[in-house]
C-alpha positions in Angstrom: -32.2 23.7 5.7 -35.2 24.8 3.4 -35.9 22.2 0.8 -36.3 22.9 -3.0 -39.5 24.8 -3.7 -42.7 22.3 -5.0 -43.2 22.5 -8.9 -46.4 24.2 -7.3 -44.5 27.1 -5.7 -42.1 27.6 -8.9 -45.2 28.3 -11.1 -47.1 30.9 -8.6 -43.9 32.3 -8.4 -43.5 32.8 -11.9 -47.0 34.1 -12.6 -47.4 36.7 -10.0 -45.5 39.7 -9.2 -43.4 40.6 -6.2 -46.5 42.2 -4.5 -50.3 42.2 -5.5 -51.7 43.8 -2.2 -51.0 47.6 -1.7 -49.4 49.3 1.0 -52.3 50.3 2.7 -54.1 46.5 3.3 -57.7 46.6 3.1 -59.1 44.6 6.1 -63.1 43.3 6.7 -64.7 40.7 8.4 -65.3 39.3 5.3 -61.9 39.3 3.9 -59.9 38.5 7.1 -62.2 35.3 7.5 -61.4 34.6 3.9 -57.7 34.7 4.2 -57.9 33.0 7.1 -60.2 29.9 5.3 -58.3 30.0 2.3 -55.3 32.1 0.0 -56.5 31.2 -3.1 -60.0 32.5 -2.9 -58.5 35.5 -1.2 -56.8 36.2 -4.3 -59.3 35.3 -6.6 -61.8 37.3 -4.9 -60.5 40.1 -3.3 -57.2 40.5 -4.7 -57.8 40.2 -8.4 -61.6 40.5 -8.7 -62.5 38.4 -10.7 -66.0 37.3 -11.0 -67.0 34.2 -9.4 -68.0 31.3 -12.2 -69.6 28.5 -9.4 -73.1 29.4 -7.4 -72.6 29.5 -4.0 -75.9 28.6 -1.9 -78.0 30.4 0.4 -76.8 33.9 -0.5 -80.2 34.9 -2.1 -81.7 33.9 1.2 -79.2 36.2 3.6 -79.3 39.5 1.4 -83.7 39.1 1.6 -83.4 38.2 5.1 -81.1 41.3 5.9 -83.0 43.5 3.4 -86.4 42.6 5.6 -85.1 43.4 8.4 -83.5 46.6 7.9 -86.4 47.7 6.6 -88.5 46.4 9.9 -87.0 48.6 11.8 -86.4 51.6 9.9 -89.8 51.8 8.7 -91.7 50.2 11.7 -91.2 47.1 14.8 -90.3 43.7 14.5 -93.3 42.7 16.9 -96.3 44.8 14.8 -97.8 41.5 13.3 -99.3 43.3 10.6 -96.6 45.1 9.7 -94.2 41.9 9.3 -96.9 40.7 7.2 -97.3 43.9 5.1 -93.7 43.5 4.7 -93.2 39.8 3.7 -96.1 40.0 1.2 -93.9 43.0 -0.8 -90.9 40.5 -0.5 -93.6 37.6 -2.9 -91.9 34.3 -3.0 -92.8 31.2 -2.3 -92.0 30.9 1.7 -93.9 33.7 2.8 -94.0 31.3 6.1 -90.1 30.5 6.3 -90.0 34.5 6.0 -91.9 34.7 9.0 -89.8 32.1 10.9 -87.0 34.2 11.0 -88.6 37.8 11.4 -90.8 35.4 14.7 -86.9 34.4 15.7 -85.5 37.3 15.7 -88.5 39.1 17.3 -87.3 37.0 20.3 -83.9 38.4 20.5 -84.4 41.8 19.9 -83.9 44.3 22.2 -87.1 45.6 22.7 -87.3 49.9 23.6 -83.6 49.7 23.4 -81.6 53.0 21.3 -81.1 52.3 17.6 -77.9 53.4 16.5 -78.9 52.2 13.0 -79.5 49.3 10.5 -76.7 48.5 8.3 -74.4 51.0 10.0 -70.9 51.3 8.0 -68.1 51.5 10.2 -64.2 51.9 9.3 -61.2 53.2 11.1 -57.3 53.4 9.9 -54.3 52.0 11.5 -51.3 53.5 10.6 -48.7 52.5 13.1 -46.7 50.3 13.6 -46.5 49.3 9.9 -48.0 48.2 8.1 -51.1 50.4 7.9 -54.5 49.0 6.8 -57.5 50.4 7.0 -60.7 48.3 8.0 -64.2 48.4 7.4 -67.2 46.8 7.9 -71.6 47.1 7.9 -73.0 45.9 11.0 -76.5 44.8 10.8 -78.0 46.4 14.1 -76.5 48.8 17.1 -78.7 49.4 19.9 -78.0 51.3 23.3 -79.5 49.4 26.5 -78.4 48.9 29.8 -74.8 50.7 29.6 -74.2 48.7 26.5 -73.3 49.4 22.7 -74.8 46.4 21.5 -74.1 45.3 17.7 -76.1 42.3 16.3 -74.5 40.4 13.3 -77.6 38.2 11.9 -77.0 34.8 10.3 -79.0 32.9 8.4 -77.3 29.5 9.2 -78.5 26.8 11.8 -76.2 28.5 14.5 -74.8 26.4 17.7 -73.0 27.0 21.0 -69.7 28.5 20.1 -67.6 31.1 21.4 -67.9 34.1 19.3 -64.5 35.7 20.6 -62.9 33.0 18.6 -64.5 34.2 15.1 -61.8 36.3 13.1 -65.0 38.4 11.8 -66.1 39.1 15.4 -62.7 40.1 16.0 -62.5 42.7 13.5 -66.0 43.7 14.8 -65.1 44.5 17.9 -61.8 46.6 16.6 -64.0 48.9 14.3 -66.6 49.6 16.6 -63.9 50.1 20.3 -64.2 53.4 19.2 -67.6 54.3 19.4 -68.6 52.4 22.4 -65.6 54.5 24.2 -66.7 57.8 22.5 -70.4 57.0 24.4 -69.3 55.6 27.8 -70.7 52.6 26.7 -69.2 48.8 26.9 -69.0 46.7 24.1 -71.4 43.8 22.7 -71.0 41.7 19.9 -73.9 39.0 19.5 -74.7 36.6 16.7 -78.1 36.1 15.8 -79.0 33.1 14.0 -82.7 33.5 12.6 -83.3 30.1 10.6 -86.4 28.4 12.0 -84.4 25.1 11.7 -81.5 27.0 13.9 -80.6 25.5 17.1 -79.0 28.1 20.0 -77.0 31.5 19.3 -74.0 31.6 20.9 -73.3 33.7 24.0 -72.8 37.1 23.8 -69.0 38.7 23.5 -68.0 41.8 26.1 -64.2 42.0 24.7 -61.7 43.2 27.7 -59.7 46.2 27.3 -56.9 43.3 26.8 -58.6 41.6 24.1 -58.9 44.8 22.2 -54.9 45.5 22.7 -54.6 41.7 21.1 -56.6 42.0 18.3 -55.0 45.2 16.9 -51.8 43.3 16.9 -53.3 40.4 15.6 -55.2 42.5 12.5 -51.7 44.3 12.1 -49.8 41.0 11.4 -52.6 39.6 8.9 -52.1 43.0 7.2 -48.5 42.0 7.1 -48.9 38.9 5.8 -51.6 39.8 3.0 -48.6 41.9 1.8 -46.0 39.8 1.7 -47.6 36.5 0.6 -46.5 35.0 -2.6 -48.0 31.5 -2.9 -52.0 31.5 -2.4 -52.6 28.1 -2.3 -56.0 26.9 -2.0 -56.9 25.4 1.1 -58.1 21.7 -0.2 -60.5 21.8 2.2 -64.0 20.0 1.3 -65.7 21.8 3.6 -64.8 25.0 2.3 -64.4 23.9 -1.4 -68.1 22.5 -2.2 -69.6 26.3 -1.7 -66.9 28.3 -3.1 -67.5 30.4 -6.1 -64.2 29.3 -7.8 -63.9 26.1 -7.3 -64.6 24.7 -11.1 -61.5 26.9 -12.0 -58.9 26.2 -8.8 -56.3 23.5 -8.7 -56.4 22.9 -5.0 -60.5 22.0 -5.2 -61.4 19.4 -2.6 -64.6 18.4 -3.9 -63.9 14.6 -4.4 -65.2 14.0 -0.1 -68.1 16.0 -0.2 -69.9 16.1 -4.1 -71.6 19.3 -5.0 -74.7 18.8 -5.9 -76.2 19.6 -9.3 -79.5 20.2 -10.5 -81.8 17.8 -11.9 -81.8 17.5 -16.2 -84.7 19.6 -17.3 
């Protein structure tokens, strides 16, 4: 027997419409993680737009770091010293040697004489049936062709650790947008994280999805379409963790912020 609906539920019901997401779901790493960590930013964010009123930190950081590398390797290689410096001195700042720790980090991982596909290559690709159909999207940092492989780098700017990848809803969605064009080039399919901070501990292993995994995941994509569409309630998530860096949480009900303080800056 279902109980009586929370005071909660009875006012999201009353404030949102039957249905805010279209027919045709949009789907990304991004926003499938973000559903998946929490409703209520979903629908802030990618439902409704709006712009977000808190800081969230180390975003600067990641867009330079991806900028710099993207144009390493269009315009150059990651192991031409001079050329990293050249590049890091146009970038200014004040860490020209934190720069460096990452461009030295991922020097180490990259596939040296390997294909490049591209830098920043935008991928999408439309599901249509069974319903409901969504159409998914993403830019992958790197894809190089070595060794048989279609190799796609996704670089992070965190402290990484050993984890399995395969787990990662944005890996998932990964590996669904790009199953197409490592089977158009006879080519199987690589998914590696690439955690660059010079503080970073190990990257986790690389992912070669199955055939099997791939069937799974385009059910699994197709039933968080579905439930993107038919949601209603888009509660927060309360989680700490997630809270302190979200760029709503001044403004959402469901803000756990009370475990884990955000800092604030000094008084000037």
């Amino acid at each position: 027997m279902t109980g009586a609906p929370t005071a909660h539920a009875e006012h999201t019901s009353a404030r949102l419409p039957a249905r805010l997401v279209g027919t045709v779901v949009s789907l990304s790493p991004t926003t499938a993680d973000r559903w998946a960590r929490c409703r209520r930013q979903y629908l802030l964010q990618n439902v409704l737009q709006l712009p977000a009123v808190d800081d969230s930190p180390w975003t600067s950081e990641g867009l330079k770091v991806h900028d710099i590398l993207r144009q390493l390797h269009e315009q150059g290689t990651c192991d031409d010293r001079a050329w990293v410096d050249e590049i890091v001195a146009s970038y200014g700042g004040g860490e020209p040697d934190r720069l460096r720790g990452f461009l030295e980090r991922h020097a180490a991982r990259c596939p040296k004489g390997a294909e490049a596909v591209g830098h920043e290559v935008g991928v999408s690709r439309f599901h249509r049936e069974p319903a409901p159909p969504f159409l998914a999207a993403a830019s992958i940092d790197a894809i190089w062709i070595h060794d048989g492989l279609l190799d796609a780098r996704d670089y992070k700017t965190g402290t990484g650790g050993a984890f399995d990848i395969s787990g990662d809803v944005r890996a998932r969605v990964q590996a669904w947008l790009l199953e197409p064009m490592a089977t158009r080039r006879g080519l199987r399919l690589r998914l590696r994280y690439e955690f660059l901070a010079p503080e970073a501990s190990e990257d986790p292993a690389p992912w070669d999805p199955e055939p099997e995994e791939l069937i799974a995941i385009d059910e699994e994509l197709r039933s968080i379409a579905d439930a993107m569409r038919t949601e209603r309630e888009f509660v927060g998530c309360r989680e700490p963790a997630v809270c302190r860096t979200c760029g709503y949480r001044s403004i959402c009900v469901d803000a756990a912020l009370t475990q884990e303080r955000v800092e604030e800056p000094p008084p000037t």
